[in-house]
N, C-alpha and C positions, 0 to 999 in steps of 0.2 A: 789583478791586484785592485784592492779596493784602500782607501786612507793609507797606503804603503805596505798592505797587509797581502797577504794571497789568498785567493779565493778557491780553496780547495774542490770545495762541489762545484764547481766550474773547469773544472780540468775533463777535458777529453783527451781519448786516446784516437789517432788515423794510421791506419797500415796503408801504405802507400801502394796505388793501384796501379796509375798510370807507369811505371818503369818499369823496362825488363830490365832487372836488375842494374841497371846502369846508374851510377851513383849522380844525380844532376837536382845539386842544391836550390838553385832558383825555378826546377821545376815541378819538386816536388815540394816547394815553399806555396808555391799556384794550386797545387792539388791542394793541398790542406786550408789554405786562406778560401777558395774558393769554394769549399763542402763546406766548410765551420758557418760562411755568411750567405749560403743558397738551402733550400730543401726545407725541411722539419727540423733543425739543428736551430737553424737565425730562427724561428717563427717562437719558437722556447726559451732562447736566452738574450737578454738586453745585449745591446750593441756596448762596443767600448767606447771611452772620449779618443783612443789611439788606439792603432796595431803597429805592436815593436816586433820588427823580425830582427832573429839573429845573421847576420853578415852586413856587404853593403851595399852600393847599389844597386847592384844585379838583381840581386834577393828583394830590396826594397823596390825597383822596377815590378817585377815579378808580382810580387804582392797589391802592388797599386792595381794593375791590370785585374791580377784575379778578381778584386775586391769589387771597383768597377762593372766586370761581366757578372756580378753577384746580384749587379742594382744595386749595392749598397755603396754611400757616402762616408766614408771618415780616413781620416789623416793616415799616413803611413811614415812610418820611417823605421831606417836598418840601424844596427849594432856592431858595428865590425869587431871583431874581439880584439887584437892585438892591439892595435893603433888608439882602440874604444874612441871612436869616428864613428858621428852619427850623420847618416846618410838619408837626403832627403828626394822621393824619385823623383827623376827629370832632371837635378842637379848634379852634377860630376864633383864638386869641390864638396868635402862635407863639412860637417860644422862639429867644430870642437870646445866643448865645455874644461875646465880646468879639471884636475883629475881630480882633485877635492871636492868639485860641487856637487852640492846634493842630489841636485837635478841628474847627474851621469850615475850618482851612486846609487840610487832610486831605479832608471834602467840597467844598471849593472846586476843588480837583487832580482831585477825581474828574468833576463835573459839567463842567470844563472839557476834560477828557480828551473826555470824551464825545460835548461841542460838537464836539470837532476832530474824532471819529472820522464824527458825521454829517455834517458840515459837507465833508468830503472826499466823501462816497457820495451826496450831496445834488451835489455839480460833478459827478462823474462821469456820474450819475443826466439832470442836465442838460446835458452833452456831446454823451451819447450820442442825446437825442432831437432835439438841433438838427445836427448831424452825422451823424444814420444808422445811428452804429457799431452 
C-alpha cells in the first residue's frame, strides 16, 4: 500500500516450499518474508516503511527473524484478526488501538487486501489440481 491505496503491480504470488503439507503458519510466514526480501525479488523492488503480517506474535516473531536472515532492516509487526491486537516481536503484551482509529483501520484494509489476494491464488491454486489445468 502506498498513500492508503494498494499497489497492485507489487503483488506477488509464493507457493510454499518448505512444508510437507503440514499447515504451520509462522513457518510458512518465514518462507515468504524471507524470498520476498533475499534473491532477485528485494534487488527489483523498494523495501517497505513496515511489514504487517497477518496473526500475532508467533507470526510477527517469525517474520522479524526471517527479515533479519534476509540482511534486511525494517519494522515488523502482526495483526491478530479476532482481538485486532497488534503485535510487536519480542513483546508478549500487544498494543491496542481503539477500534475506530484510522491507524487499525488502515492495517485492517491492508491485511484484508491481502486475504483476498491469497484467497483468490489459493482457488485458483485448487482448480487447477482437481481439474488438471
Amino acid at each position: 500500500f502506498l498513500g492508503g491505496l494498494p499497489l497492485k503491480n507489487d503483488y506477488r504470488r509464493f507457493r510454499i516450499r518448505g512444508l510437507a503439507g503440514e499447515p504451520n503458519d509462522p513457518a510458512s510466514i518465514a518462507e515468504v518474508v524471507r524470498r520476498r526480501y533475499s534473491g532477485s525479488l528485494a534487488r527489483k523492488m523498494d523495501l517497505p516503511d513496515l511489514v504487517l503480517v497477518d496473526g500475532g506474535l508467533a507470526q510477527a516473531n517469525s517474520a522479524e527473524k526471517a527479515i533479519a536472515e534476509a540482511g534486511v532492516k525494517r519494522p515488523v509487526i502482526g495483526l491478530a484478526k479476532r482481538e485486532e491486537a497488534i503485535y510487536f516481536p519480542g513483546r508478549s503484551t500487544p498494543f491496542r488501538l481503539a477500534r475506530s482509529h484510522s491507524a487499525l483501520k488502515l492495517l485492517q484494509r491492508i491485511r484484508d487486501e491481502s486475504h483476498r489476494f491469497a484467497l483468490a491464488y489459493h482457488r485458483q491454486q485448487r482448480s487447477r489440481a482437481l481439474f488438471g489445468r
